[in-house]
C-alpha positions in Angstrom: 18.2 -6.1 -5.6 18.7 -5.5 -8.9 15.8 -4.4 -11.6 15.6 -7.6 -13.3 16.1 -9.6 -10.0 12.7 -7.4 -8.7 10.5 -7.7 -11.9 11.1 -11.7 -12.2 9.8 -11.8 -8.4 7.1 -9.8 -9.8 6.2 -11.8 -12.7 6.8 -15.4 -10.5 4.6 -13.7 -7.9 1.1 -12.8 -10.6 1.5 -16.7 -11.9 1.7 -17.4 -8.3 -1.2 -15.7 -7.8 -2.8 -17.1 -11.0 -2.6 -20.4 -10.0 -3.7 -20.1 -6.2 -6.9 -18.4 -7.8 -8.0 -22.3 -9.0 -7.3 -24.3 -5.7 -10.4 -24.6 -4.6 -11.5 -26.3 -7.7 -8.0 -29.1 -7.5 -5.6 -28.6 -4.8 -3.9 -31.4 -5.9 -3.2 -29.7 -9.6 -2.4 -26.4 -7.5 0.4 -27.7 -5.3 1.9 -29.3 -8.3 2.1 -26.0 -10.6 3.3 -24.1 -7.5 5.8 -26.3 -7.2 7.0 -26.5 -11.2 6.7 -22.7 -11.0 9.3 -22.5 -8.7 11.6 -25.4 -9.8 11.2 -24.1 -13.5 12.1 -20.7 -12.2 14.7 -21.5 -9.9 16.2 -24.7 -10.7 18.4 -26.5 -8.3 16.9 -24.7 -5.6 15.5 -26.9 -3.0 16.8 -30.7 -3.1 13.9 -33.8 -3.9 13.5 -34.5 -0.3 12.5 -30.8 0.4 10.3 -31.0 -3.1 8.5 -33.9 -1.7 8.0 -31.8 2.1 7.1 -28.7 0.3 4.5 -30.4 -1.4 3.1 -31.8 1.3 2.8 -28.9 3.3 1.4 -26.9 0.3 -1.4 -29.5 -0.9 -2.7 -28.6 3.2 -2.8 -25.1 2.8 -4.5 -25.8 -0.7 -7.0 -28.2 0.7 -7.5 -25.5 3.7 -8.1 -22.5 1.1 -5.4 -20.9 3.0 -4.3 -18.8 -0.1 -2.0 -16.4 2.2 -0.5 -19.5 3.5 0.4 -21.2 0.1 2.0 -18.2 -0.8 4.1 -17.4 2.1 5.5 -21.1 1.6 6.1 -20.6 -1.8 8.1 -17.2 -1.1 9.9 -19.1 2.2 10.8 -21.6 0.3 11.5 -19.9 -3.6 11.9 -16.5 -2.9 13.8 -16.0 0.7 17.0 -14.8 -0.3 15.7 -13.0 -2.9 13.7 -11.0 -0.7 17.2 -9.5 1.0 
């Protein structure tokens, strides 16, 4: 991976970590900035349909307080082959 490649991850990972610091206070508003977040960082990435499932799998973990499980959706489904 190159440098750049490794410090955007790094930099999309802290404003991950930003934003799952507020989901107790509205998971709703949570699972949609995670979601911008990775559409504005990755456009074309993951199709409407999977938007709308990716969503709804992380407004559960965000209503759950499951902070290590919002995130490890957010890197599955943003960061995967990045992470190679």
């Amino acid at each position: 991976m190159l440098l750049e490649s490794k410090m955007k991850q790094v930099a999309i990972m802290a404003a991950v970590d930003v934003r799952l610091k507020k989901m107790k206070y509205s998971p709703e508003r949570c699972s949609r900035n995670l979601l911008e977040l990775g559409l504005t960082a990755f456009p074309g990435k993951i199709s409407k349909q999977e938007q709308a499932v990716f969503l709804e799998h992380l407004l559960k973990y965000c209503k759950d307080g499951d902070i290590p499980g919002a995130k490890g959706l957010f890197i599955y489904t943003f960061l995967k082959e990045q992470a190679n």
